[in-house]
N, C-alpha and C positions, 0 to 999 in steps of 0.2 A: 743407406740410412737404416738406424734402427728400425727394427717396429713395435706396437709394446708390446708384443710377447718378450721379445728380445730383450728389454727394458727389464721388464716382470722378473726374470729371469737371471738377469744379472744382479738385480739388487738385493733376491734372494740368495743368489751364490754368496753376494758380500757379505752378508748375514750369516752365513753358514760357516764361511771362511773365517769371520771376525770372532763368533763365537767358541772355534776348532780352533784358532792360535790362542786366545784366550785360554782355554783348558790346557792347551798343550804347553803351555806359558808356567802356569798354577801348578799344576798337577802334572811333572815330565814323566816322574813314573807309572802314573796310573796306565791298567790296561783294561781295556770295554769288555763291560760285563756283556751278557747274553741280551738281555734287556736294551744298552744304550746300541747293540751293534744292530739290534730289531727297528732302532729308531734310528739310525743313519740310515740303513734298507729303504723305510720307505718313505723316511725325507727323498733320499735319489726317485724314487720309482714316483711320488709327489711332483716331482720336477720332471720327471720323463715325461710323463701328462701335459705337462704344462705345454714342455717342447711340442708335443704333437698332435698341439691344441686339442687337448679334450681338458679342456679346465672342470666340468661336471666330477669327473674321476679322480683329477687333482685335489678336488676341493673337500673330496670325501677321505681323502690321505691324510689331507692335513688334517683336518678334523678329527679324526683318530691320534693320531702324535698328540692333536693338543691334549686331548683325554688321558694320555700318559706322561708329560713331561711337560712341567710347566716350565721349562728352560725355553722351550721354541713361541713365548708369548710374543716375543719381537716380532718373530718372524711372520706370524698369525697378520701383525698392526700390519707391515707391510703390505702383507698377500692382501690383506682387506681393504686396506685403501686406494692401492694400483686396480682392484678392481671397481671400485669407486671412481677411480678416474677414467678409466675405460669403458663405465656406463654401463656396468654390469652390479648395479645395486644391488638384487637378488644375493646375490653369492657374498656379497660384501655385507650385508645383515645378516647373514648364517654364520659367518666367521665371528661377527664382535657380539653377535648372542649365545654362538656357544663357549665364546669364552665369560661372559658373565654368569654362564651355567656352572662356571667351576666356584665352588668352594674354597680352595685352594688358592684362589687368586688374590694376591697383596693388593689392598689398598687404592694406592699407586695404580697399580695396571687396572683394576677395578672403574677406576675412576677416569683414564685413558680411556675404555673399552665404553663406559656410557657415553663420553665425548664422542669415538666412532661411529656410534651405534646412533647418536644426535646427527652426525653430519649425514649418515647415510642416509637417514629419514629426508633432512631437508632436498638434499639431493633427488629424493623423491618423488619431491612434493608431497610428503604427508607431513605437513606442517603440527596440526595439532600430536602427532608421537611423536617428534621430534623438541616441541617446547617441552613435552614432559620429561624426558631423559634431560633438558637443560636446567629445566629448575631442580630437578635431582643431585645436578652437578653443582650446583650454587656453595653445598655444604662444604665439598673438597676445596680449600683455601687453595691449595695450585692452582687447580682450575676453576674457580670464581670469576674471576674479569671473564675468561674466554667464554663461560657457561654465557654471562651479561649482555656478553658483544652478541651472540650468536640470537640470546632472546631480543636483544634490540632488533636486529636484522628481521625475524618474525614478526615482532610488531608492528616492522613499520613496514613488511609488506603486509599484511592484514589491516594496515589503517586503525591499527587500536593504539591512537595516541596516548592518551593516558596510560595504558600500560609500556609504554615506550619511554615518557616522561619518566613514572616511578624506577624503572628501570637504569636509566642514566643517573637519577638521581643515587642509587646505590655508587654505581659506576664512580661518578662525584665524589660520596662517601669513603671510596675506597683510592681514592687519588687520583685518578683514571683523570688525568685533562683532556679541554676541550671541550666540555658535555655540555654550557652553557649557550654558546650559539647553535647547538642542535636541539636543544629544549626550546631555545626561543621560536625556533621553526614550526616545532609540532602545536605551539599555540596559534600560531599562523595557521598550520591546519586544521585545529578545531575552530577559529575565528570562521574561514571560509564556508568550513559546513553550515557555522550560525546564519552567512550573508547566504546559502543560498536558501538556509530555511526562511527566509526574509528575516529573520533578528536580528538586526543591527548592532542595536544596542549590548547585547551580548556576545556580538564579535567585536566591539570595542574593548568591551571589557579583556576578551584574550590576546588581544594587540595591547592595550595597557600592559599586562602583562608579559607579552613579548620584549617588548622595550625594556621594563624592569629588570628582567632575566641576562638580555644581551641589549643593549642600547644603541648600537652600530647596526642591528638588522634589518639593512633595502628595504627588506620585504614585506617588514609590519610598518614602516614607514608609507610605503608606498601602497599600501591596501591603507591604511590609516587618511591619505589623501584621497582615495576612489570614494571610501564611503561618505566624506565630505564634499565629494564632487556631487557625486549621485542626489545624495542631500540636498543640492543649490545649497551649500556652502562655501562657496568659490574665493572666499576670503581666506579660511583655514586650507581649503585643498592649495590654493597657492602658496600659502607659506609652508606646507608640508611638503609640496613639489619643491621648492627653491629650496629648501633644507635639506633634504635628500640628493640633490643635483649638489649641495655644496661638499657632501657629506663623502658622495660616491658620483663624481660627474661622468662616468661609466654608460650611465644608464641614463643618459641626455637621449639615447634612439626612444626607450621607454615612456620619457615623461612630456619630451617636447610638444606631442601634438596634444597630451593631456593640460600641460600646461597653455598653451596657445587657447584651446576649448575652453576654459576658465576665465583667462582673458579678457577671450570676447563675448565672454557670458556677461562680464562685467561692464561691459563698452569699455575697455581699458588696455585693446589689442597693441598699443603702441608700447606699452609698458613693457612687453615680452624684452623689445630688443634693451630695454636696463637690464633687466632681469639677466639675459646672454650674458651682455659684456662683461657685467659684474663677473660673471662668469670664466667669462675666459681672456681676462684680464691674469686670470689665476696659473696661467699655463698654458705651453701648445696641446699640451694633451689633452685638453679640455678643448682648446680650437679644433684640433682633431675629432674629437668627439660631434663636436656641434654640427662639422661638415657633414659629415658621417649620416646623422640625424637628419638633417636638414636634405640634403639628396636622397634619403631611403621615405621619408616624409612627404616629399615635394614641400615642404615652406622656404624660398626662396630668396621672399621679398625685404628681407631688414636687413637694415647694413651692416649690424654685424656678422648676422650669418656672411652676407656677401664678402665680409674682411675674413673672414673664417674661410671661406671656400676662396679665393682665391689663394691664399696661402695653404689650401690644403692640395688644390691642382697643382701649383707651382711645383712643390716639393718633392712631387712623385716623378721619379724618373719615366716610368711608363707611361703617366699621364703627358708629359714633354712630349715624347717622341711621337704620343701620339695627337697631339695637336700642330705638332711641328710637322705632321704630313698633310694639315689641313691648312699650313701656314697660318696657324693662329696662334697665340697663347692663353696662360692660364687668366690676365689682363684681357684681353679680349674677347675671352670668352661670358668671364664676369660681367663684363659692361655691357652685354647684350642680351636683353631679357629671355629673348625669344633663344638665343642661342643655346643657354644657360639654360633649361628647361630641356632643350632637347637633347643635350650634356648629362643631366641629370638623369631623363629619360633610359639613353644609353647606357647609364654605370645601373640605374635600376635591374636593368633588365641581366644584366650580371649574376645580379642577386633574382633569379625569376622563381625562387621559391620563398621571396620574402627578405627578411634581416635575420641574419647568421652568428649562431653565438656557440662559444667556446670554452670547455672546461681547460679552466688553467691547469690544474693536476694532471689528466692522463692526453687531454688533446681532443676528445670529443667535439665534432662537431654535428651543430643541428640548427632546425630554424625555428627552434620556440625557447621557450628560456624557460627552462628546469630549474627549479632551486634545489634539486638533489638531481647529481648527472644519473642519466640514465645508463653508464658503462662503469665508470670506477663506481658508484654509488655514495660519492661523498657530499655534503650538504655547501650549498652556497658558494660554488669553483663556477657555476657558468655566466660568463659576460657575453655581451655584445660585440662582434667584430666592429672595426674602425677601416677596414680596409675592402678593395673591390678587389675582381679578377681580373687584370686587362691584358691581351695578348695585343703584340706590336707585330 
């Protein structure tokens, strides 16, 4: 297998080579003056370094070639950024600052070279020189969105929603889709700061606003019902849990015992199982859901969960086999309160670090539910499993 010097090292060869047929291509007859034959010398003697790892030595090659010949800028991006990914940041900020040292420098490569010199920062972690080489970059119309994306990425690990929002909102301006369900999130996050400053009423107002923004958002819906829970509003927190549950019945693991608590706030526990059936009336994959729920919850008791979870044992092969070594089925496990409890118990424990949820996008899994995955970093991909582990 490679290793990256070996990597390193080849991609500079290809660069070298790509460059040398190119000229040789244009110019058959030209012959190297004294000058360009000084600069193949210690490109090679550059790359001898490399081979025999002293990259210190190498880096001080290149860096001289860049000082005379602005043809080898390629090859600079290259060397800078493989060191970049080798975790050798140092070296990789000495390369794309001294090529912004040049005068000489087009434009174009000008504007690449503050890109690099921004990635290496973040890479860093010196976040604050790193925004500023991106908002520098904002000006060059090539690299605009990327300058964007890169400041969004800061802002929203720094928690400066606002400047996350204005940010997207350019993004928006410049055609960039998509920006609105991620807007409506970071109202979600400045609502929460208000609930935990205790201001309510001012994190209504940025769920109002969430909604506005993107209307489909779980997650100002569902904080939209907690602060009407909390409230002893148990009339709006239920129609905002039933609305959400009809909206995205996904997240039936999230709301059922919230829902059920409101209920019987209201002495009105019996109304749940409308509420369900309405429900999953609409689909087995809402019956799926409810099972789901309903077993990771322990609420057991209403018939429709019970018509849910028998047809959710039934259907699983492994769940078969494995009651068929108890000589039971998914029928007789239902109809036996006690059994059905310790059924549930068992799939619980499955799950013994809780209920398990999944980014649709890269496949993350975890047991708290992120509205931004913590591995791809995209907004609003994580759900709720529907499914156990069962070995037969």
């Amino acid at each position: 297998m490679l290793t990256e010097s070996a990597l390193l090292l080849a991609s500079l060869f290809v660069i070298a080579a790509a460059c040398g047929w190119a000229f040789a291509t244009y110019y058959p007859g030209h012959k190297k003056e004294p000058r360009e034959q000084k600069l193949s010398a210690n490109y090679s003697k550059g790359l001898n370094f490399l081979l025999n790892q002293q990259p210190d030595k190498a880096l001080e090659v290149f860096l001289r070639i860049a000082e005379m010949d602005t043809e080898t800028v390629a090859t600079h991006f290259a060397l800078g950024n493989l060191f970049r990914r080798r975790g050798e940041v140092d070296r990789a900020i000495r390369i794309h600052e001294n090529l912004l040292k040049r005068e000489e420098l087009s434009i174009e490569h000008r504007a690449h070279a503050v890109l690099a010199l921004g990635d290496d920062f973040m890479h860093a972690g010196l976040l604050d020189r790193a925004e500023e080489n991106f908002l520098e970059l904002r000006q060059f119309e090539l690299f605009r969105e990327t300058a964007l994306k890169r400041l969004v990425s800061i802002y929203e690990l720094e928690q400066e929603w606002r400047r996350a929002i204005e940010t997207r909102r350019e993004l928006e301006a410049g055609k960039v889709a998509g920006q609105a369900p991620v807007i409506a999130h970071y109202y979600c996050e400045l609502a929460q700061l208000c609930i935990d400053e205790g201001k309510t009423d001012k994190a209504r107002r940025r769920l109002r606003r969430s909604k506005q923004i993107h209307k489909d958002n779980p997650r100002a819906m569902l904080m939209r019902a907690d602060i009407a829970r909390d409230a002893k509003d148990y009339s709006l927190a239920i129609k905002l849990y039933r609305k959400l549950l009809d909206r995205d019945p996904e997240f039936v693991a999230e709301v059922l015992p919230r829902l059920l608590a409101c209920y019987e706030a209201t002495g009105a526990a019996a109304d749940l199982d409308k509420a369900l059936r309405a429900l999953a009336r609409k689909g087995q994959k809402n019956r799926t859901a409810i099972a789901y729920a309903a077993i990771m919850d322990d609420i057991l008791d209403y018939p429709v969960i019970k018509e849910c979870l028998r047809e959710y044992l039934a259907k699983n092969e492994a769940f078969r086999e494995w009651f068929a070594a108890f000589q039971m089925s998914s029928d007789d496990i239902v109809a036996n309160p006690d059994m059905l409890r310790r059924v549930a118990g068992i799939l619980r424990k499955t799950s013994a670090d809780g209920r398990m949820y999944q980014c649709n996008q890269c496949g993350y899994i975890g047991v708290h539910l992120y509205w931004k995955c913590p591995s791809c970093k995209k907004w609003d991909t994580m759900r709720p499993s529907t499914s156990f582990s069962i070995q037969t």
